[in-house]
N, C-alpha and C positions, 0 to 999 in steps of 0.2 A: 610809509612805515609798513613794514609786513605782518600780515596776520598769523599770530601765534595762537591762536584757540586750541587748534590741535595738536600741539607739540606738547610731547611728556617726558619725563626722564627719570630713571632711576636713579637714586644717590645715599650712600651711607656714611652716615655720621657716627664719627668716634670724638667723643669728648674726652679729652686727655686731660683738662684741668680745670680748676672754675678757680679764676683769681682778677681783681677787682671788679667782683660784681659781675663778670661777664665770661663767656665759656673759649676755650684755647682747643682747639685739635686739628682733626683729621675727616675731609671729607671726598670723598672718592666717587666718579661719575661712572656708572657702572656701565652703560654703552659704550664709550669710550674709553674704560678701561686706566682713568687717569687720577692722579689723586694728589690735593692740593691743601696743605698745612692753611688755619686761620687764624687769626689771631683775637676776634671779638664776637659774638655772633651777627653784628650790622656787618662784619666781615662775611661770614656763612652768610648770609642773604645776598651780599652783592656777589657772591661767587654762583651761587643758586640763578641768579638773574641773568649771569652772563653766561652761565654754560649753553644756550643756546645760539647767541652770536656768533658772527662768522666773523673772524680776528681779534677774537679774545686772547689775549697774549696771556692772559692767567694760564687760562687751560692748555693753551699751544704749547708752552713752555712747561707742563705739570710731566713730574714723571708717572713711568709705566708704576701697576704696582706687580 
């Protein structure tokens, strides 16, 4: 397993909606410039989580913005 202690990243969150109980938007990885729709916030966290991995198909696949 690799050590991520010192890996950081920027990210901006746009919440577009709040419906059942949980938040819908837009959140954008500001290094890489990429930005990728979510659907719940346990959604926003598993995207937070992966944008460090190397073969994150979320983020590979996110458009520019």
């Amino acid at each position: 397993m690799e050590d991520k202690k010192n890996e950081s990243g920027t990210f901006l969150v746009k919440i577009l909606f709040r419906q059942r109980e949980t938040w819908q938007g837009q959140v954008t990885w500001a290094e890489e410039n990429k930005t990728v729709s979510f659907r719940s916030a346990l959604e926003l966290l598993r995207l937070l989580d992966e944008a460090g991995e190397k073969g994150s198909r979320t983020w590979e696949d996110a458009r520019h913005s």
